[in-house]
N, C-alpha and C positions, 0 to 999 in steps of 0.2 A: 117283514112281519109287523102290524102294527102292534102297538104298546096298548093293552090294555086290560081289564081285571078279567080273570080268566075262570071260569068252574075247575074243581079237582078235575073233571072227568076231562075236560080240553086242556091241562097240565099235563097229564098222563100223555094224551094223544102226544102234544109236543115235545113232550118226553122222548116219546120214540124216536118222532120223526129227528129230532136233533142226534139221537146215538145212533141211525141209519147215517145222518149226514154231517157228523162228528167233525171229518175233513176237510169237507164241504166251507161246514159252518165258520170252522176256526180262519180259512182262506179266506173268506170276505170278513170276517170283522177284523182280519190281521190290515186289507187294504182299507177299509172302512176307516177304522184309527192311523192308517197311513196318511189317508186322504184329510183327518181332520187336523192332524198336528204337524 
């Protein structure tokens, strides 16, 4: 996902879509921060 300033209404959106992919999400930024340290 890029970084950058987002509307309430694409907040909400990704809101969801991060608690749809809760699991998901935590698994790669768990290797993400593996990968950088």
């Amino acid at each position: 996902m890029s970084i950058r300033a987002y509307s309430k209404d694409e907040k909400f959106e990704i809101l969801k879509v991060c608690e749809a992919g809760h699991y998901s999400i935590i698994f790669i930024f768990k290797y993400y921060f593996i990968y950088i340290f």
